[in-house]
Phi, psi and omega in degrees: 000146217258158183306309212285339166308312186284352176261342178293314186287352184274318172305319189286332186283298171328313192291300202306342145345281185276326154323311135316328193264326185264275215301310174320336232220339181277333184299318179313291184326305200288314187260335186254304193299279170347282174294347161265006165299304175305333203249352203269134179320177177281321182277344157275330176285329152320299163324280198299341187278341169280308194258301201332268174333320174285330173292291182275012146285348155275356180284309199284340216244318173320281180335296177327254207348290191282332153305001175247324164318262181335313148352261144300338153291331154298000182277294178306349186270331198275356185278311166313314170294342179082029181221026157290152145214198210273012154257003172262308146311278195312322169297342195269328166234099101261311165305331152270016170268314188311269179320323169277348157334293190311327168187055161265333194231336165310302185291281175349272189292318171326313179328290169301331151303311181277015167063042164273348184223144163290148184137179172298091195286325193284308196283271161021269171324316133283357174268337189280307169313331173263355170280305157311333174278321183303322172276358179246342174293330175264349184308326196273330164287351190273333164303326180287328185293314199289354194253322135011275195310295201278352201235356149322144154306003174288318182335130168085359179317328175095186183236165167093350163314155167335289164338310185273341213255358171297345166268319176264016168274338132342306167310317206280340176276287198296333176315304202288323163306319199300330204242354185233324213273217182216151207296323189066203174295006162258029192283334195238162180304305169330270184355305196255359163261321180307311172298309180302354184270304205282354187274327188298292166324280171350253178311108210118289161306312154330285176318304208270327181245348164283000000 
């Protein structure tokens, strides 16, 4: 086995690695954390907004990052290889949209909700939530795309279809929604799973049937 096979599969384990960790860790905020804020006493919501939070938002912010390092170096090994296509794009960018989220507008305003930084903590505190929200609406097609590319009846389709860039104008709405719009059906946890799925179907049919 050759050095760069090994750095590939070692690269792919790293991704998926740090991938579990970002994402697992956005599924906490949205689905578990979030709602003990609301029911939590004042000497808990204190707590956790002191140690809980600032913590796994660094896990969480780490987790980003470096699934979009590993990320792109496996994209360029597949740009070499001649085997991209349009569930590899399209997944490819929710998942860098998915990462600056993390942290031009999550990390950021968080900051400020949780008073580690001076500002409006209220107003903060929703663009990091509907941005948060945003990133769990997407999580699950950009996972289906990435699992897609190589392993989809698509495979090998090439870039540049109708189809791909019609999906990814669909991204491109909910993205501009995730950071100036409202949350919608995604103010509650039902909500915002119910969206990614149907969001998945969406963007999936498109690829397959334009």
């Amino acid at each position: 086995m050759e050095f760069m096979d090994i750095l590939n599969m070692v690269t792919r384990w790293g991704h998926l690695l740090f991938g579990m960790t970002w994402i697992g860790l956005l599924y906490y905020f949205n689905f578990i954390q979030g709602g003990y804020f609301k029911s939590a006493t004042p000497e808990g919501l204190a707590d956790g907004k002191a140690k809980l939070a600032p913590a796994a938002l660094w896990w969480f912010r780490w987790g980003a990052m470096f699934t979009f390092i590993t990320g792109l170096i496996l994209l360029e090994s597949v740009r070499k290889m001649n085997v991209m296509n349009e569930y590899i794009v399209v997944g490819a960018v929710m998942g860098t949209l998915m990462f600056l989220n993390v942290w031009l507008v999550i990390w950021p305003n968080q900051k400020v909700a949780l008073g580690m930084v001076e500002g409006d903590a209220p107003s903060s505190g929703a663009k990091a939530l509907l941005a948060s929200r945003t990133n769990t609406l997407f999580s699950a097609p950009m996972a289906f795309c990435m699992l897609a590319g190589p392993h989809f009846a698509g495979y090998g389709m090439g870039t540049g279809s109708m189809a791909m860039w019609a999906a990814l104008a669909v991204v491109a709405a909910l993205e501009i929604n995730g950071l100036i719009g409202k949350q919608g059906p995604m103010a509650t946890v039902r909500g915002v799973i119910v969206s990614s799925l149907v969001l998945t179907a969406i963007i999936i049919g498109m690829l397959v049937f334009m």
